[in-house]
C-alpha positions as CSV (number, residue, x, y, z in Angstrom):
1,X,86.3,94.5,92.7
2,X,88.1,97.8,92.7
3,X,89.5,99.2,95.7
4,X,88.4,102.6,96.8
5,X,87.3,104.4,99.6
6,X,90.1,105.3,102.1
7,X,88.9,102.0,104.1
8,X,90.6,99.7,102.3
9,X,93.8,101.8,103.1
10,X,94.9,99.6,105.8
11,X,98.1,97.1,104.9
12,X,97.4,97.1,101.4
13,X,101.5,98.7,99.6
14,X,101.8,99.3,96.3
15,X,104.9,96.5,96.7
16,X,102.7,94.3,98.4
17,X,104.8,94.0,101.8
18,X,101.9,93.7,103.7
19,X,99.5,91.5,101.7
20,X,99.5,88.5,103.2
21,X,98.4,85.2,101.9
22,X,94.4,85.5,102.3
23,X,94.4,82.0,104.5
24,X,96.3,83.8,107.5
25,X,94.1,84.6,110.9
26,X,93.5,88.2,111.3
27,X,94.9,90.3,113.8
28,X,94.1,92.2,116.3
29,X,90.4,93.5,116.7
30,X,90.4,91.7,113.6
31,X,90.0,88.7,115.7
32,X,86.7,89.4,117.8
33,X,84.9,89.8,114.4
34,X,82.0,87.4,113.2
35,X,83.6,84.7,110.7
36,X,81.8,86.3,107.6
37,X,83.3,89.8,108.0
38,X,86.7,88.0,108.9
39,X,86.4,86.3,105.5
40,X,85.0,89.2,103.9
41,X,88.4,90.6,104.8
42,X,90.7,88.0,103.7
43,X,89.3,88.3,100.6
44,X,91.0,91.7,99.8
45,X,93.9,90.7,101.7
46,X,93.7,92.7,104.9
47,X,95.0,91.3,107.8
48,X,96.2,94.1,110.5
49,X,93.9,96.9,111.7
50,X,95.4,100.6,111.4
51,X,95.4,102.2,114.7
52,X,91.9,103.8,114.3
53,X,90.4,100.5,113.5
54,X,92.5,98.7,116.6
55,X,91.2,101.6,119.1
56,X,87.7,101.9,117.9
57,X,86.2,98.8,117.0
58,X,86.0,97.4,120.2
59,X,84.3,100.3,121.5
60,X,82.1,100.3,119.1
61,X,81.2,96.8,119.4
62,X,80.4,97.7,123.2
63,X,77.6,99.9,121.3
64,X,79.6,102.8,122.7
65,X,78.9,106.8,121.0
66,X,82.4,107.5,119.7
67,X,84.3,111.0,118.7
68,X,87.4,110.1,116.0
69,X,89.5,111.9,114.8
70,X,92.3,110.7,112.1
71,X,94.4,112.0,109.3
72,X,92.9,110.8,106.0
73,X,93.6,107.9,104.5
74,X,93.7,106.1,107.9
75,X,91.0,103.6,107.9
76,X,88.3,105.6,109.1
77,X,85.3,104.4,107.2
78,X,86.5,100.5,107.8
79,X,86.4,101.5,111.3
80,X,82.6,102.4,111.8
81,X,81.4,99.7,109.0
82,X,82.8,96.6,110.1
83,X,81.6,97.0,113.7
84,X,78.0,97.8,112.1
85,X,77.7,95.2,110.3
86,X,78.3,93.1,112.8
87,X,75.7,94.5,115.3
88,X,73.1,94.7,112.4
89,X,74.2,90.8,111.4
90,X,73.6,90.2,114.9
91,X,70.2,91.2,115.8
92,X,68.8,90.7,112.0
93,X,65.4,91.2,110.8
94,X,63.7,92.1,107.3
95,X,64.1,95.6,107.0
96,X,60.9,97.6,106.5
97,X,60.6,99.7,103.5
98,X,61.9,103.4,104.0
99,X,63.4,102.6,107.5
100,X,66.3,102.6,107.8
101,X,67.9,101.0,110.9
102,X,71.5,102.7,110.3
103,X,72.3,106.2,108.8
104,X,75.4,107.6,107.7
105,X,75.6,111.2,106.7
106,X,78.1,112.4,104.3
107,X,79.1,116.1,102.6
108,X,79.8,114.8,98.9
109,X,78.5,112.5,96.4
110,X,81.7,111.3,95.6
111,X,82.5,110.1,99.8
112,X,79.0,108.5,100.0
113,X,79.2,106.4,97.1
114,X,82.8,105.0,98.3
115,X,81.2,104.6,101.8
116,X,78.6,102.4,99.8
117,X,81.4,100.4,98.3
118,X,82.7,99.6,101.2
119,X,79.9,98.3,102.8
120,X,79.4,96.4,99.8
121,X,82.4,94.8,100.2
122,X,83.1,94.1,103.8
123,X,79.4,93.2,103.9
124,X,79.8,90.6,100.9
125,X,78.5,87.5,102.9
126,X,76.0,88.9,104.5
127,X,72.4,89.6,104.0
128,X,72.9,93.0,105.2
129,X,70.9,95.4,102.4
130,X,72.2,99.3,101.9
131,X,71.4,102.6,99.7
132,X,73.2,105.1,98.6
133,X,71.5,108.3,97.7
134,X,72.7,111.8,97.1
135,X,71.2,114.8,94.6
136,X,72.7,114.9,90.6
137,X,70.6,112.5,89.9
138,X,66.9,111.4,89.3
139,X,65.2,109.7,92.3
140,X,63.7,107.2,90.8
141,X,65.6,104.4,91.3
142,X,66.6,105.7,94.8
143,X,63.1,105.3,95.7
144,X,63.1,102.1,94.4
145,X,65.6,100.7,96.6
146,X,64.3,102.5,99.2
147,X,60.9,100.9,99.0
148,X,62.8,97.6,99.0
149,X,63.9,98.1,102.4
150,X,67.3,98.9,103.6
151,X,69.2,98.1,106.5
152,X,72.1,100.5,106.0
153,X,71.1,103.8,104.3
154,X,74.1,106.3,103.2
155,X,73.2,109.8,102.0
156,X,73.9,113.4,101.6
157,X,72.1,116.0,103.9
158,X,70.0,117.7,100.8
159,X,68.3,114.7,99.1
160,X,68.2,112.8,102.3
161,X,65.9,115.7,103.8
162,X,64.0,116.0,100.2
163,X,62.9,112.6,100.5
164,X,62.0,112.5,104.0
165,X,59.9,115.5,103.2
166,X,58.3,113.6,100.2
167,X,57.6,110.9,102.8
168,X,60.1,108.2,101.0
169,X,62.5,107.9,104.1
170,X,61.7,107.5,108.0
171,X,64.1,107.7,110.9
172,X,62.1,106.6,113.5
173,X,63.8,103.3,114.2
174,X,67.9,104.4,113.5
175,X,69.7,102.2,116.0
176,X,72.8,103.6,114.7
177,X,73.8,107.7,113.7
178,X,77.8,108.0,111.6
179,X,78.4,111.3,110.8
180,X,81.4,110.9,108.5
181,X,83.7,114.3,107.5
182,X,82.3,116.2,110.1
183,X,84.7,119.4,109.4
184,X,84.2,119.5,105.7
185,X,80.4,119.3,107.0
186,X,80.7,122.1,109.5
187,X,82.6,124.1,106.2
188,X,79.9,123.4,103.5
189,X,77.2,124.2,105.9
190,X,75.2,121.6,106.4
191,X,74.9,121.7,110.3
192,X,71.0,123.3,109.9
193,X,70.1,120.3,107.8
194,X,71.7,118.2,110.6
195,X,69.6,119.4,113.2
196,X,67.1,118.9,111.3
197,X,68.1,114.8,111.0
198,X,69.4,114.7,114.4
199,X,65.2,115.9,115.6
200,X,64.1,112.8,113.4
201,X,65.8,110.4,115.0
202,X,65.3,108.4,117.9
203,X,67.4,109.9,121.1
204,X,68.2,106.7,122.1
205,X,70.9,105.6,119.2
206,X,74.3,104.6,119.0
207,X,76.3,108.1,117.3
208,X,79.6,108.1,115.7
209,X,81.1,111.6,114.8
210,X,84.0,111.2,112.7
211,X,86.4,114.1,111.4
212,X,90.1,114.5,110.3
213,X,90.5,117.7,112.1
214,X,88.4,118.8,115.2
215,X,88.2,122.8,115.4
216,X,85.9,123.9,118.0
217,X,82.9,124.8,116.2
218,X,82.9,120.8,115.4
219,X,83.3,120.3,119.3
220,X,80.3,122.1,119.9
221,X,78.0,120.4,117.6
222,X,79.4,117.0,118.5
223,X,78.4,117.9,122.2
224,X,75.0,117.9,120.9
225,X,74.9,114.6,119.0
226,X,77.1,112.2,121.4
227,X,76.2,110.9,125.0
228,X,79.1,110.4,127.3
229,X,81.2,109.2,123.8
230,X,85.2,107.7,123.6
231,X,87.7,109.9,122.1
232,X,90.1,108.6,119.6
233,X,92.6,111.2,118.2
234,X,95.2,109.5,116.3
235,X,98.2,111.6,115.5
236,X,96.6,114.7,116.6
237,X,100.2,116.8,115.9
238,X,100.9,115.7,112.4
239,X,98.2,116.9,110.1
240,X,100.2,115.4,107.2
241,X,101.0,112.1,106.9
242,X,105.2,111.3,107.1
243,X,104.9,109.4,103.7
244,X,104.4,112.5,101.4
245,X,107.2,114.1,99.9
246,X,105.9,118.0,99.6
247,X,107.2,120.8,97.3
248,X,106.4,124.3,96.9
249,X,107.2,125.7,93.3
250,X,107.2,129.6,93.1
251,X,105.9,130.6,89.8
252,X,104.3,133.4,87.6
253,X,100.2,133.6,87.4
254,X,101.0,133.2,83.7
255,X,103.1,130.3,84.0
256,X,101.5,128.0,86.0
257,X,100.0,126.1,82.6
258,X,103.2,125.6,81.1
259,X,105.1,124.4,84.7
260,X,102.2,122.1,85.1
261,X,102.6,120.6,81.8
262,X,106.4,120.1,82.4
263,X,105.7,118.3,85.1
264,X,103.3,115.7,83.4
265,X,105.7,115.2,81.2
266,X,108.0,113.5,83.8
267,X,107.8,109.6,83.9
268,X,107.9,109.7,87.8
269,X,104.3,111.3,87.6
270,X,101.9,108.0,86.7
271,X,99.1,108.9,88.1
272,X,98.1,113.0,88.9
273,X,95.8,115.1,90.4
274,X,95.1,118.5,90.1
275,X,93.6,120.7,92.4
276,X,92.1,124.0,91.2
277,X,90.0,126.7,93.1
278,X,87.4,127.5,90.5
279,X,85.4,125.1,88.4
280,X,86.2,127.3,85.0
281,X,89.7,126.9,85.7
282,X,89.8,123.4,86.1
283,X,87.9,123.2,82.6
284,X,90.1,125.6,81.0
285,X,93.6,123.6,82.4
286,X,92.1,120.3,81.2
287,X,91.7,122.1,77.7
288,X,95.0,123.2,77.9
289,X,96.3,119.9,78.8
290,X,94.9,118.3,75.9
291,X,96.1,121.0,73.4
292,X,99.7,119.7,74.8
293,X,98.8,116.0,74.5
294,X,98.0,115.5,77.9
295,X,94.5,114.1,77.9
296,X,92.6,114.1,81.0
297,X,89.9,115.2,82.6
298,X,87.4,117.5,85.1
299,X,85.4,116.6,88.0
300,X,83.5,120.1,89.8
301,X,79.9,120.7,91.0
302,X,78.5,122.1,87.8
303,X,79.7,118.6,86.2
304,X,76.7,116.0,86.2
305,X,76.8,113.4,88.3
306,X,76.7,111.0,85.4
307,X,80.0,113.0,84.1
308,X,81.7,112.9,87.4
309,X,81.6,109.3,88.0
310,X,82.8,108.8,84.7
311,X,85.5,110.9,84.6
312,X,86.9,109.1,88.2
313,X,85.8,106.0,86.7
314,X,88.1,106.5,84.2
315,X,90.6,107.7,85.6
316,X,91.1,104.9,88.3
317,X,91.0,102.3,85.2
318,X,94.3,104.5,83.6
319,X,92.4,105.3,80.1
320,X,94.1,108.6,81.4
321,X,96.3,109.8,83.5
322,X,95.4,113.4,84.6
323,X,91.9,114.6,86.6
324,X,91.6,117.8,87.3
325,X,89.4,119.1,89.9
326,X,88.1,121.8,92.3
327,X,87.8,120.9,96.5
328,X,84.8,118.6,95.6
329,X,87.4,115.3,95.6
330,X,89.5,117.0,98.6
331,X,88.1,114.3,100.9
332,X,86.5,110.8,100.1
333,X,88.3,110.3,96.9
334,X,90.5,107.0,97.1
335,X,92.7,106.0,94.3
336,X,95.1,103.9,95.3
337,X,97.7,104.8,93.0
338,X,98.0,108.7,92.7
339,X,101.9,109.3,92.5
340,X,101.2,112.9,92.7
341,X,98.8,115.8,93.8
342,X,99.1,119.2,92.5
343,X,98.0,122.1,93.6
344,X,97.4,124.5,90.8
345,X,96.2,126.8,92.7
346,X,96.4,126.9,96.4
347,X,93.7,126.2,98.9
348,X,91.8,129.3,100.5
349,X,91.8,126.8,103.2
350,X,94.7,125.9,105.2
351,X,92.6,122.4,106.6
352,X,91.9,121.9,102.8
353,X,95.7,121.1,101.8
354,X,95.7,118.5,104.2
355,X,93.1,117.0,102.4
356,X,94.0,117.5,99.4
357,X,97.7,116.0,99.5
358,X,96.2,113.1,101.5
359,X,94.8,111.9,98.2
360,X,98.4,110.4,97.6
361,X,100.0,108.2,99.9
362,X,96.7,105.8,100.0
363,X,97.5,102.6,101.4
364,X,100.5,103.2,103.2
365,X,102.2,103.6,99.6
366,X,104.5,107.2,99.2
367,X,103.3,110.0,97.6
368,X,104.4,113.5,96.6
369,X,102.4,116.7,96.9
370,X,103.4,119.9,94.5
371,X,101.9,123.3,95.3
372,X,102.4,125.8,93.1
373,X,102.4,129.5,94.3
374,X,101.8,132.7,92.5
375,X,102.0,136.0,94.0
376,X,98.6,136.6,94.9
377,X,98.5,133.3,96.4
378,X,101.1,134.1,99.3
379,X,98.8,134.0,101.8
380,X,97.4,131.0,101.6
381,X,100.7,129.7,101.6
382,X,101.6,131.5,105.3
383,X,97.9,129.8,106.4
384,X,99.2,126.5,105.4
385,X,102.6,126.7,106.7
386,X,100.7,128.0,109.5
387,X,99.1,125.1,110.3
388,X,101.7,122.5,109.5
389,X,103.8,124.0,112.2
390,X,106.9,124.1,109.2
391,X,107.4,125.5,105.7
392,X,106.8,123.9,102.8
393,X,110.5,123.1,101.4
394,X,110.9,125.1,97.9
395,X,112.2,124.5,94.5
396,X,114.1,127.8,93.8
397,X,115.8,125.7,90.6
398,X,113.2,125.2,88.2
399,X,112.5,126.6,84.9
400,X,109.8,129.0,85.5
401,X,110.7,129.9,89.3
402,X,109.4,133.3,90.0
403,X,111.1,135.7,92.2
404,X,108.1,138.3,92.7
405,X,105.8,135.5,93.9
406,X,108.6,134.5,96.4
407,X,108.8,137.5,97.9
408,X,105.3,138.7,97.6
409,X,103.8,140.3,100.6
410,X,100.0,140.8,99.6
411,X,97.5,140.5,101.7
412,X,94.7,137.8,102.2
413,X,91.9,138.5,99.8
414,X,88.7,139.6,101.4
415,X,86.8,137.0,103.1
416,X,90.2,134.5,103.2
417,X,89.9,131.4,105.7
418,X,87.8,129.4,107.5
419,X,83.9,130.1,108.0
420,X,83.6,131.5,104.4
421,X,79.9,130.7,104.5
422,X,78.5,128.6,102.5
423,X,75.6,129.8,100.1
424,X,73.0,126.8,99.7
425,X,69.5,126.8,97.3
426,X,67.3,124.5,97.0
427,X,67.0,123.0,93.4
428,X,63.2,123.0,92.3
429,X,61.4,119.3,91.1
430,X,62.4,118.0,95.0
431,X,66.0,117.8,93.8
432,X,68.8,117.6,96.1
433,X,70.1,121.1,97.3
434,X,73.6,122.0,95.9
435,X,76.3,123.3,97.9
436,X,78.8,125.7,97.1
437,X,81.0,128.4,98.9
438,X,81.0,132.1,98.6
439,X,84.0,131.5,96.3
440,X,82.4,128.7,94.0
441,X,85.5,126.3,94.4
442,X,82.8,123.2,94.6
């Protein structure tokens, strides 16, 4: 079984320092879970919580609301499955059909599917049943599972409320509330759809809020969710993880295709992804790639569903070596063996870089982040240094450095930063809804 949601991040090295022999007692918070989950985990290997996993767990074993906060790639998602699987192994009984007894929300199609993975794997001797559903797709067979009964359901805020409205989902007996990427949530906005869950459920639940960055608009709306919850802030004061090796290469606007393709050209870069702002652009670099022999390929919102999990499908198995992609695989994405993200074009926001470059460095393996910057793109640059607390050390050396992009000066483009809005409609047939920003980088 493949390995990928950010989960299975903990202890696993691309040198396999850390993979112990699968026979060895697990550590840790490790230790206080049922034998099946234990062995569930030795399966893959793991062996050593992360510090999320170590500090939440037992709380949430308690049955305790929780507010965490980690950088990506930390172990998040293993630290709110494992402990509800065990509390649903616990206390089982046939699930009735459309009733879920656990709900976890998340903001892309991409992130709930990996959360389903890794329920499916940590939950691989047990009887525990899940769903996955999120819009792109037909229904039908989301329905069917649903009607099947599921213990566990994981969905997206748009098809999750179309099918409660069609009468195929109830939340009347939710023990257990994970709100997953509750930023990139707040960002995409979701938060009316939310409230619209949240009046749904029982009041008497177990909630889990989850977020790698906290601003306070997310404070306030975990307030509302979370009864007298623990905090868990793991490295609050490095956004970035110590283990990526950042660049920042000054170039021309009309340059940037033929840097990027120098740079694929180099050995050291196995396994890359590339960040655009718009979905066009990410087509046209991908054509542009090819021309030059580079295959690869595009993941954005007006891509299928069906086209989107093909394309990361492939590109996890290596038939190619290059996916190209707007802020849709930002967060959620895990491939464990990305050498190198880079940003064609710089985030419009500063929180998004973190999560873009946190796509390398997956499993405690190095990575390298290169961020290209044009002239108009200067202020997105002082945002992110911004927010680092540090610049992002340059390449002045290279081939198509660019001297008016280094000392640019322009201004942020209307409607730059945070709280951009983000325009939502309804797709007709009871399709999920689609989300996309005032700038259409979904």
């Amino acid at each position: 079984m493949q390995k990928q949601t950010d989960s299975r991040a903990f202890n696993k090295r691309i040198d396999h320092s850390t993979m112990l022999p699968k026979h060895r007692a697990p550590k840790g918070v490790f230790g206080a879970l049922i034998p099946k989950i234990q062995r569930a985990l030795a399966a893959e290997g793991y062996v050593t919580p992360t510090p999320i996993q170590e500090q939440c767990i037992p709380h949430l074993l308690e049955g305790r609301d929780l507010l965490g906060v980690a950088q990506t790639g930390t172990g998040k998602t293993a630290a709110f499955i494992l402990p509800l699987l065990q509390r649903l192994a616990g206390d089982y009984h046939r699930p009735r059909m459309g009733t879920p007894r656990a709900l976890i929300l998340a903001p892309t199609r991409e992130l709930a599917a990996q959360i389903g993975e890794s329920i499916q794997t940590y939950g691989r001797f047990l009887t525990i049943k899940h769903s996955v559903i999120f819009g792109g797709v037909k229904q039908f067979h989301q329905v069917k599972a649903l009607n099947k009964g599921v213990d566990i359901l994981v969905a997206t805020p748009g098809r999750l409320l179309d099918l409660m409205q069609q009468g195929f989902i109830h939340l009347n007996e939710v023990e257990v509330f994970i709100l997953d990427e509750g930023d990139r949530m707040l960002d995409m906005g979701f938060i009316p759809d939310i409230k619209k869950v949240l009046s749904r459920m029982p009041s008497e639940r177990q909630t889990l809020f989850f977020s790698a960055t906290m601003p306070q608009k997310m404070v306030n709306l975990a307030r509302t969710m979370v009864r007298n919850p623990v905090k868990i802030t793991i490295t609050p004061d490095q956004p970035v993880v110590e283990s990526i090796t950042q660049k920042l290469l000054f170039v021309g606007k009309n340059n940037k295709d033929a840097l990027l393709a120098s740079l694929l050209r180099d050995p050291q870069v196995y396994k890359a992804l590339i960040f655009t702002q718009m979905k066009h652009t990410a087509n046209r670099v991908v054509q542009k790639l090819s021309a030059k022999g580079i295959p690869g390929a595009a993941i954005h919102g007006n891509k299928s569903q069906a086209s989107r999990t093909r394309a990361l499908n492939d590109f996890k198995k290596g038939r190619f070596h290059v996916l190209v992609a707007t802020d849709v695989a930002a967060r959620g994405l895990d491939v464990d063996d990305i050498t190198h993200v880079i940003n064609y074009d710089l985030p419009m926001e500063s929180e998004t870089y973190v999560h873009r470059i946190g796509r390398t460095a997956r499993a405690g393996a190095n990575g390298n982040a290169i961020s290209f910057c044009c002239a108009e793109d200067r202020a997105y640059l002082r945002e992110i240094e911004r927010l680092l607390g540090k610049p992002v050390p340059a390449e002045m050396e290279h081939a198509y450095h660019c001297n008016e992009a280094f000392r640019s000066s322009l201004p942020a483009p209307k409607n730059f930063g945070r709280g951009t809005g983000g325009r939502r409609s309804r797709s007709n047939k009871g399709h999920s809804r689609s989300r996309r920003n005032n700038h259409g980088i979904t």
